[in-house]
N, C-alpha and C positions, 0 to 999 in steps of 0.2 A: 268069029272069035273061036280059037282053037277052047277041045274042051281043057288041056291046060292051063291055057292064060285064065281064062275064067276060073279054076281053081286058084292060083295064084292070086287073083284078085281078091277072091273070097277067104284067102287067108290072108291076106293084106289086111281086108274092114274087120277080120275078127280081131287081130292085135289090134286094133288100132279102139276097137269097140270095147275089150278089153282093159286097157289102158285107162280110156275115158272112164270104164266104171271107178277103178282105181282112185281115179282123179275127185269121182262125185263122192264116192264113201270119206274119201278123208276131207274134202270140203264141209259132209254132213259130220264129221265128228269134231272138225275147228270152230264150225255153227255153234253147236251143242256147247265147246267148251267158253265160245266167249259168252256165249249167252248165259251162264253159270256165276260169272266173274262180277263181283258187283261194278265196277266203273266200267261199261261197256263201249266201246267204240259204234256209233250205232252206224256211220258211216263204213266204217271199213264191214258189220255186219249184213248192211245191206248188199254191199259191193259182193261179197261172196253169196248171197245168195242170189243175187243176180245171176250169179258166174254157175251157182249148182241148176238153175233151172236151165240157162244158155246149154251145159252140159248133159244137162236129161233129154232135152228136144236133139241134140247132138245122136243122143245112143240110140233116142229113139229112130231117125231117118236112116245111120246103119242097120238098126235090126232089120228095119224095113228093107233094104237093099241085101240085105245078107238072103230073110226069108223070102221064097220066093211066093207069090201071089197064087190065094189058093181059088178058084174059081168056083162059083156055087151054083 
């Protein structure tokens, strides 16, 4: 792998890691807000935090791939 693809890639999973975070902040502030509201949906509340933790292990396996393994 030339050393540009491999840059290219690496900019690839940073938008892409990026994005996700996006995605889990405002997932964590729709949380917040139903959880606030007295008549809660407790199905749809679970269903998103399903979806925030799905998204955390997500950002975590790009970090992982982004950062390169430090050997000790």
């Amino acid at each position: 792998m030339s050393n540009a693809s491999k840059m290219d890639k690496t900019e690839v999973l940073r938008a892409k890691l990026s994005a996700l975070k996006v995605e889990h902040r405002d997932l964590d502030q729709a949380i917040h807000a139903m959880q606030e509201r007295a008549s809660q949906d407790m199905l749809a509340l679970r269903r998103l935090k399903i979806r925030k933790l799905a998204l955390k292990d997500e950002i975590t396996r790009l970090e992982d791939q982004i950062t390169p393994d430090i050997i000790a």
